[in-house]
Structure formats: structure tokens, C-alpha cells
C-alpha positions as CSV (number, residue, x, y, z in Angstrom):
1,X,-20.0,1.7,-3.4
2,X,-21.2,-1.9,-3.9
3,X,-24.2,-3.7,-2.5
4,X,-22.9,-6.1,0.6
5,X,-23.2,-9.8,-0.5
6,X,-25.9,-12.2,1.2
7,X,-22.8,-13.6,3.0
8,X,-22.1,-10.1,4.2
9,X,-25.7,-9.6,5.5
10,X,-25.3,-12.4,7.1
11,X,-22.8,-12.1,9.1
12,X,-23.5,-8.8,10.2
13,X,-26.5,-9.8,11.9
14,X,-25.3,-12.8,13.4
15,X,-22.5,-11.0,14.8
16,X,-24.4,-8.4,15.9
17,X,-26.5,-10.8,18.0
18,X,-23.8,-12.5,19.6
19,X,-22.2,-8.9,20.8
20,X,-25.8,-8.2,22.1
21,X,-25.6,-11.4,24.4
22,X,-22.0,-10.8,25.4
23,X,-23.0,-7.0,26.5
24,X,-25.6,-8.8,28.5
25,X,-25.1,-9.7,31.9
26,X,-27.8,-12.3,32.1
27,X,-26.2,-14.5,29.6
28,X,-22.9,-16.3,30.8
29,X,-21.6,-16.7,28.1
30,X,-18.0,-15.5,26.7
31,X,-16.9,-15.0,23.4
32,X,-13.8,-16.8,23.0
33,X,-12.5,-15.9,19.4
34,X,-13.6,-15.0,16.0
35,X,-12.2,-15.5,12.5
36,X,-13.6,-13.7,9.5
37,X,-11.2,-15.8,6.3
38,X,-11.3,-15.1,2.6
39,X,-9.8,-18.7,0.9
40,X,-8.2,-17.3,-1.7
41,X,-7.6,-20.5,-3.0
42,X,-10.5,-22.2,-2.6
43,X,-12.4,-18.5,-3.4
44,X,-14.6,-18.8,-0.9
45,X,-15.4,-17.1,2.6
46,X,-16.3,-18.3,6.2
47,X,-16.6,-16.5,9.4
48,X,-16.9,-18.1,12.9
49,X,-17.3,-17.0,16.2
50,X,-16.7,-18.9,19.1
51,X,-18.9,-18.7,22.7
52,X,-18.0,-20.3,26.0
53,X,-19.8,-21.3,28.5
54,X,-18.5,-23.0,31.8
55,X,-17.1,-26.2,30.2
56,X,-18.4,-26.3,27.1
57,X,-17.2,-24.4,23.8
58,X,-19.6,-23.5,20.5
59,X,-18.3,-22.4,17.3
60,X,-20.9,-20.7,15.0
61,X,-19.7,-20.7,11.2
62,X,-21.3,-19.3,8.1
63,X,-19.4,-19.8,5.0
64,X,-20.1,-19.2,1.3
65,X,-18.3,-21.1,-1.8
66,X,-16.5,-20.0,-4.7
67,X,-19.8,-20.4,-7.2
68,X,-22.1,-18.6,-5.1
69,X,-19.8,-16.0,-3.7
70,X,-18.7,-14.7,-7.4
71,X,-21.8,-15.4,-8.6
72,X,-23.2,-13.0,-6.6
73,X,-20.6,-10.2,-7.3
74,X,-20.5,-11.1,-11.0
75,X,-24.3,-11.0,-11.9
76,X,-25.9,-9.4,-8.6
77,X,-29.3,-9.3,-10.9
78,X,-29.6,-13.5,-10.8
79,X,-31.3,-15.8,-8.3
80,X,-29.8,-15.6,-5.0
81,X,-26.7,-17.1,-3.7
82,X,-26.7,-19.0,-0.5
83,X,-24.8,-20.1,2.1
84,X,-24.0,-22.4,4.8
85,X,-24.1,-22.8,8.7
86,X,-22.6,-25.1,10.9
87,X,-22.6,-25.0,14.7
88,X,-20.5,-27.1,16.7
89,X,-20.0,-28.2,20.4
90,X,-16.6,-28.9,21.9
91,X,-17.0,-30.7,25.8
92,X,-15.3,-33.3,27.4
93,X,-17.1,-36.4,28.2
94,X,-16.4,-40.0,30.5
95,X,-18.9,-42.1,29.4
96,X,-18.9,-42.9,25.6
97,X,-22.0,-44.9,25.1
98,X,-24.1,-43.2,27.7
99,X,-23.3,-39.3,26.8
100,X,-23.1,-39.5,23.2
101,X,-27.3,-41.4,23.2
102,X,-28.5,-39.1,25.8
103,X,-26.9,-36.0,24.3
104,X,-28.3,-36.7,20.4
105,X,-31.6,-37.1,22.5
106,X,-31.2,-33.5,24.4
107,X,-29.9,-32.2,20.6
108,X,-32.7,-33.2,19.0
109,X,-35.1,-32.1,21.7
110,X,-33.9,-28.5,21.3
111,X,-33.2,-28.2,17.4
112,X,-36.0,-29.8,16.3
113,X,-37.3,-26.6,14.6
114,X,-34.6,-27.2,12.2
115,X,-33.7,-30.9,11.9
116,X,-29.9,-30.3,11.5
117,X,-27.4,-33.2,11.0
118,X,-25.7,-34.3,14.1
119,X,-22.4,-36.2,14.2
120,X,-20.6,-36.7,17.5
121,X,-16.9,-37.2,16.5
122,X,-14.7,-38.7,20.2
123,X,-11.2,-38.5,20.1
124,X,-8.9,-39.3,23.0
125,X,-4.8,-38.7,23.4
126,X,-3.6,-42.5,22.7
127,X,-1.5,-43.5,26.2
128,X,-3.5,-41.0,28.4
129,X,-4.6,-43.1,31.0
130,X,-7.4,-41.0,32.2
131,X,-11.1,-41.8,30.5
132,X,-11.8,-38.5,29.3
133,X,-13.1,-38.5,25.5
134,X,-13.1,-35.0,23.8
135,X,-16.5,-35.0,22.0
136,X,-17.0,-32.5,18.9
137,X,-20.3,-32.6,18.0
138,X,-21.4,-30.9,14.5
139,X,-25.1,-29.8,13.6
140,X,-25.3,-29.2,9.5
141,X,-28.3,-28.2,8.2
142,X,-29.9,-29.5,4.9
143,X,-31.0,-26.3,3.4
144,X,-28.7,-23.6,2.5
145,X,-29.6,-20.2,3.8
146,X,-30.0,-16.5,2.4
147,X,-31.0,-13.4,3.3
148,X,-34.7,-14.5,4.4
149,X,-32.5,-16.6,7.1
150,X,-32.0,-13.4,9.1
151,X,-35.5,-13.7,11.0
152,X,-34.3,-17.3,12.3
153,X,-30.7,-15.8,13.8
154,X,-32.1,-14.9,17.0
155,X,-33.9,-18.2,17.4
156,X,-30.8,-20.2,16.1
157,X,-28.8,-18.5,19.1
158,X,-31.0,-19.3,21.7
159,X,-30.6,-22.6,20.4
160,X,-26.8,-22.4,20.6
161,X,-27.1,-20.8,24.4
162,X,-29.8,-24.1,25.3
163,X,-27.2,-26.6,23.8
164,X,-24.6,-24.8,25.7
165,X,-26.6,-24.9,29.2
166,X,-27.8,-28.3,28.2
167,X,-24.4,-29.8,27.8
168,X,-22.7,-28.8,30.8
169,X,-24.3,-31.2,32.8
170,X,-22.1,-34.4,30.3
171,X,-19.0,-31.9,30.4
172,X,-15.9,-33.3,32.6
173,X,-12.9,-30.8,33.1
């Protein structure tokens, strides 16, 4: 038997949490997918799962390289070996200028605990005559996490779930 890795610990719990608010009525949220990917080229890991709610999509992604993930296999007895998360909002917007200001203010209103990274990335289907702008928005945070992360899990969901509510008000179907 082997000791799970921090990336393992991880995941567990934020998994687990998610389920929680899917078996819970009062949340409307769906889960929509889930990956759990060993690179084996890269050596590295990442798992994702991915929430809905009304007309906006979430993907929560923790992922661990190659140095930290053998690492921590190799020589379990060294400092610890962290890893990454990334949360990201998929919506559809109208008005470039206008959503993409007012929702880095709403973003940095909720998250402001943790100070992530935001980038807005727009996109559109060149020769679509409608003005609808797919908006993928990506919160990275600065500081790797470990297993003394796993206290924050809960409040980095609610988080997610007050983006989610938050940005359904800019989201166009």
C-alpha cells in the first residue's frame, strides 16, 4: 500500500465537495463532466470538474507537474510538493467593453480572499453576424497549494457557486 500523493488528497476532497452540492437540492448547480488525466508525456496529472449553472459553465482544475509529482513518490520524506488550481468561467456575452469592466469588478469583489489572476479571453465565429462574444475567463492563483489548502476547499467553492450566480446576470444564450 502507498501513501496518496498531495495531488491525490487533493482531489479527493474537492471532489467530494462538489458531489455534496450536487446531492443538494438547494444548490442549482449541475455537474457537467469530469476528467481525471495522467500526461504521460508531459509526467504530470490534472483533474477537472466542470459545474453548470443556468448559462454559465465553471471548470475547477487542480494539476501537478512532472518535478513535484515524482518528487513526491521518489523521496516522500522531502519538503512537500505542491500543486496548482485554476478555475474558469465559460458565458456568452453582447457587450465587450461593458461586461468584461464590470465583470473583473464583480470577480474581484468575491475573490478577493485570494487575489487570483484574472484574464478574460473573447472569441467570436468570424462571419457570424450575431454580436455574441464567448468570454472564458481564467482565475490563476499565485501561490501553489498543498495539503494545508484543504481548509480553503469549501470556501473556494462557494466562491465558484457566487461567480456562477454572479455571472448569469452578463450571460446571453
Amino acid at each position: 500500500m502507498f501513501d496518496p500523493t498531495v495531488f491525490d488528497n487533493l482531489k479527493v476532497v474537492l471532489e467530494g465537495a462538489i458531489y455534496d452540492l450536487d446531492l443538494n437540492e438547494n444548490e442549482h448547480i449541475e455537474i457537467i463532466d469530469r476528467s481525471d488525466t495522467v500526461d504521460l508525456a508531459k509526467m504530470s496529472r490534472s483533474y477537472s470538474i466542470s459545474l453548470s449553472r443556468g448559462k454559465v459553465e465553471s471548470v475547477i482544475e487542480l494539476s501537478t507537474d512532472a518535478l513535484n509529482w515524482s518528487g513526491e513518490i521518489l523521496a516522500p520524506d522531502q519538503d512537500n510538493y505542491p500543486c496548482q488550481l485554476y478555475v474558469e468561467f465559460l458565458l456568452k456575452i453582447t457587450d465587450v467593453n461593458h461586461d468584461c469592466s464590470a465583470i473583473r469588478f464583480r470577480l474581484n469583489q468575491i475573490w478577493k480572499t485570494f487575489k487570483p489572476k484574472i484574464e478574460q479571453n473573447i472569441s467570436f465565429l468570424y462571419g457570424d453576424a450575431s454580436e455574441i462574444y464567448d468570454n472564458q475567463i481564467i482565475l490563476s492563483f499565485k501561490e501553489e497549494i498543498d495539503e494545508s489548502f484543504i481548509i480553503d476547499i469549501p470556501f473556494i467553492i462557494e466562491c465558484a457557486l457566487n461567480t456562477l450566480e454572479a455571472l448569469e446576470m452578463f450571460a446571453h444564450q
